[in-house]
TORTI-388690 format. One record per residue (C-alpha): residue number from 1; residue in one letter; x, y, z negated; chain. Coordinates in nm, 3 decimals. Layout:
# residues N
num->NUM; residu->A; x->X; y->Y; z->Z; chaine->A
...
This chain:
# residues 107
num->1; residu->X; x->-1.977; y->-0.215; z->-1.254; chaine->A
num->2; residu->X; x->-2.163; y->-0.565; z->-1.151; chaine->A
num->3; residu->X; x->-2.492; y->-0.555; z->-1.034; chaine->A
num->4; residu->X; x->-2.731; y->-0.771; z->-0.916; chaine->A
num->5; residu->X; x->-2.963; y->-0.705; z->-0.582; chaine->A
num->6; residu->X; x->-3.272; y->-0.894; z->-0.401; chaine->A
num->7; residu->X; x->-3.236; y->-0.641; z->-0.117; chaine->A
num->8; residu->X; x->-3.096; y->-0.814; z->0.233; chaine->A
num->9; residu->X; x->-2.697; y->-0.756; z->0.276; chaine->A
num->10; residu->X; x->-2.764; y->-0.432; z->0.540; chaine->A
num->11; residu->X; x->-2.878; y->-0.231; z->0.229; chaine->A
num->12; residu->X; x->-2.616; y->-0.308; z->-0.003; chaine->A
num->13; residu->X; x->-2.388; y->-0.030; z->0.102; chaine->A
num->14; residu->X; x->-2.663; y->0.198; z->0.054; chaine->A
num->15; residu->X; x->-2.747; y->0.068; z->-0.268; chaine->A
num->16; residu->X; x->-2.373; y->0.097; z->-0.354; chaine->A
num->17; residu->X; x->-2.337; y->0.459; z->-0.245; chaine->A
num->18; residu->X; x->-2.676; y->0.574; z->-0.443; chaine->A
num->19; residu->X; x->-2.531; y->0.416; z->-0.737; chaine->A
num->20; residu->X; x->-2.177; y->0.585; z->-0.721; chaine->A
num->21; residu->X; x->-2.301; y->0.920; z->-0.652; chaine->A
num->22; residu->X; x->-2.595; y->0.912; z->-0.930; chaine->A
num->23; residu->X; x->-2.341; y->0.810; z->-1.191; chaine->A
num->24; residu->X; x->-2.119; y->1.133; z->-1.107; chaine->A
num->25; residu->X; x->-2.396; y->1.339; z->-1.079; chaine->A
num->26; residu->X; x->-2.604; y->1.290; z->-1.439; chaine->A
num->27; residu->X; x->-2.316; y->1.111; z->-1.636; chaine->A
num->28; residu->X; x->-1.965; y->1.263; z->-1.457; chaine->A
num->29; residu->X; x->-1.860; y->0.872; z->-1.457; chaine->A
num->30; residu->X; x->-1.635; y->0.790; z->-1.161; chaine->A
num->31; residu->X; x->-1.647; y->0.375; z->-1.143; chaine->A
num->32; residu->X; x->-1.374; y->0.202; z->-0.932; chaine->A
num->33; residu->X; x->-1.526; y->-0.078; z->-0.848; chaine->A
num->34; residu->X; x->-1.898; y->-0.167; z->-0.830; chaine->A
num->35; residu->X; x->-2.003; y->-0.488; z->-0.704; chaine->A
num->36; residu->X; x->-2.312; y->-0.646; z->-0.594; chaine->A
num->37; residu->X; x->-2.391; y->-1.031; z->-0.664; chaine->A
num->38; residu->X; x->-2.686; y->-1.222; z->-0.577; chaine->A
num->39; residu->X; x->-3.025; y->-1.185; z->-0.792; chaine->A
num->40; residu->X; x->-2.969; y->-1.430; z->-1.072; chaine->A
num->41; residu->X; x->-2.625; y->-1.536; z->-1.013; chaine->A
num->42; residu->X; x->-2.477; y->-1.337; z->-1.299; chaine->A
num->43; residu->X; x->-2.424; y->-1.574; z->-1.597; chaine->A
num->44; residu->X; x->-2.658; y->-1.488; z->-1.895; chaine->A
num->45; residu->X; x->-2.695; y->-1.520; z->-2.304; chaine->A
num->46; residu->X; x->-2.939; y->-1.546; z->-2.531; chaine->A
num->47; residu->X; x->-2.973; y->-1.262; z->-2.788; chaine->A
num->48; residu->X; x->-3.284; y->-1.170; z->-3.007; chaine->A
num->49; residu->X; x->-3.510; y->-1.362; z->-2.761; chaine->A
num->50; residu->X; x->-3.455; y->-1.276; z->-2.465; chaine->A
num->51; residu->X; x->-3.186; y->-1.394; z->-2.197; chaine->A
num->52; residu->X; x->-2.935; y->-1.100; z->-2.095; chaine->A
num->53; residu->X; x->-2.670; y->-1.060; z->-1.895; chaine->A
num->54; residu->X; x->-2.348; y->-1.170; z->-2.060; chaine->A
num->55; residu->X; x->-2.082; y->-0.856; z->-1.982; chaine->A
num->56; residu->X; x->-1.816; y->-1.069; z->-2.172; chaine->A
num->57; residu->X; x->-1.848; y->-1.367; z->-1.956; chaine->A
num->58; residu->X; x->-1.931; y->-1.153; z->-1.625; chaine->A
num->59; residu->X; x->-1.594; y->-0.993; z->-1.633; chaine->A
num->60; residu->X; x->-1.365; y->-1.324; z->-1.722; chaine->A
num->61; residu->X; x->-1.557; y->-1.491; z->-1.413; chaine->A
num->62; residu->X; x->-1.500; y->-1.163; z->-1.205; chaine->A
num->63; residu->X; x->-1.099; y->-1.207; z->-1.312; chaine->A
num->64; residu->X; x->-1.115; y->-1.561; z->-1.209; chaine->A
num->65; residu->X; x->-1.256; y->-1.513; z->-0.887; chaine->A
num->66; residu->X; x->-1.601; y->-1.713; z->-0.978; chaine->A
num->67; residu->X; x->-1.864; y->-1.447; z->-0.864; chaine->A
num->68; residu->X; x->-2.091; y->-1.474; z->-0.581; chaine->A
num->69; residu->X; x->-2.005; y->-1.137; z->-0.512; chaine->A
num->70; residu->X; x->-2.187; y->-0.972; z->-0.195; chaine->A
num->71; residu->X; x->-2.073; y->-0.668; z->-0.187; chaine->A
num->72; residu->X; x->-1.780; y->-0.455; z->-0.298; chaine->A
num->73; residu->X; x->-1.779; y->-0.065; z->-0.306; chaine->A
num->74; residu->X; x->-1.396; y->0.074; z->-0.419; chaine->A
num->75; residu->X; x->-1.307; y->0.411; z->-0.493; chaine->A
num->76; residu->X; x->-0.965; y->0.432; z->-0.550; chaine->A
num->77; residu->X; x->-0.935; y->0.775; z->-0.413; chaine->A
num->78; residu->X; x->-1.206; y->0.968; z->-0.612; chaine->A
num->79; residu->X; x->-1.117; y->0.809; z->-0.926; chaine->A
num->80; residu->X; x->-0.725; y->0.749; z->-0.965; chaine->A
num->81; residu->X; x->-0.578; y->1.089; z->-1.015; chaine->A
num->82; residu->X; x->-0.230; y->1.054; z->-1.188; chaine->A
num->83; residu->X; x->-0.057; y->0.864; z->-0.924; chaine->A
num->84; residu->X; x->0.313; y->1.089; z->-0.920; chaine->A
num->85; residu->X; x->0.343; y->1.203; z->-0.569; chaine->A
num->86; residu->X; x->0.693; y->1.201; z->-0.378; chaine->A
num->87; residu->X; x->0.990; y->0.973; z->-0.335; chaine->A
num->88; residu->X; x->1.188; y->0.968; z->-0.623; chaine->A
num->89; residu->X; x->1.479; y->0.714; z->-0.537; chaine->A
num->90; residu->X; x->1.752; y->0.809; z->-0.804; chaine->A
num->91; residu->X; x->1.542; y->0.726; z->-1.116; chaine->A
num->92; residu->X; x->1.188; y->0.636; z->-1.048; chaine->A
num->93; residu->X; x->1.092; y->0.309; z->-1.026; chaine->A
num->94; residu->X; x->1.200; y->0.256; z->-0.698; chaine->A
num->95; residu->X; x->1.540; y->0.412; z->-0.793; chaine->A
num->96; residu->X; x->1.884; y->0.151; z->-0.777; chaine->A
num->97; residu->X; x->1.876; y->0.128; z->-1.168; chaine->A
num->98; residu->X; x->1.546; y->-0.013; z->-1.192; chaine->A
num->99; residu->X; x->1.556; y->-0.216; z->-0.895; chaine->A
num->100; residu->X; x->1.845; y->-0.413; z->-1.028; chaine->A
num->101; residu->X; x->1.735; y->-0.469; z->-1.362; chaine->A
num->102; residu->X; x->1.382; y->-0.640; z->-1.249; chaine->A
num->103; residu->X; x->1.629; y->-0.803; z->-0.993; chaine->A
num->104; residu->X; x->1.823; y->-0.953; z->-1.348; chaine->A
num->105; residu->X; x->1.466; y->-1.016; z->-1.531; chaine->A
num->106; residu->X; x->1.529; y->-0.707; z->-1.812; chaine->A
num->107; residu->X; x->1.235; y->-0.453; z->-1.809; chaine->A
């Protein structure tokens, strides 16, 4: 999630944390990543009059790296559940099979 904020850069973890656990409490949505950009700093469209935020365009300049991004809040923990658990080094990915045939460029 990208968000925009006037409030000074102490409160932004706050902010963050309010908006994580609202989401899982009313909507059960776990987000991954929210971040917090400057107050008009998002790129914007017009549609039917008015000028909106441009989700399209927010997320390509996120991917670039062209954000003026404040703050970042990850939860990797609460919301990645099917990561196997375990060393498995005769056929996972990490097993000698694998390993040499990324080491030969076949997938």
């Amino acid at each position: 999630m990208i968000s925009e904020s006037a409030l000074p850069i102490e409160k932004l973890t706050a902010l963050a944390d309010v908006i994580y656990d609202t989401l899982v409490k009313y909507h059960g949505i776990r987000l991954y990543t929210i971040l917090i950009c400057a107050q008009g700093s998002l790129p914007r469209t017009w549609k039917n009059g008015k000028k909106l935020i441009n989700s399209i365009t927010c997320k390509k300049n996120f991917e670039y790296g062209c954000l003026q991004v404040l703050h970042v809040k990850t939860c990797a923990l609460e919301t990645v559940f099917n990561i196997p658990v375990g060393e498995d080094t005769v056929a996972g990915i990490w097993g000698p099979s694998k390993l040499w045939s990324i080491v030969r460029g076949e997938q």
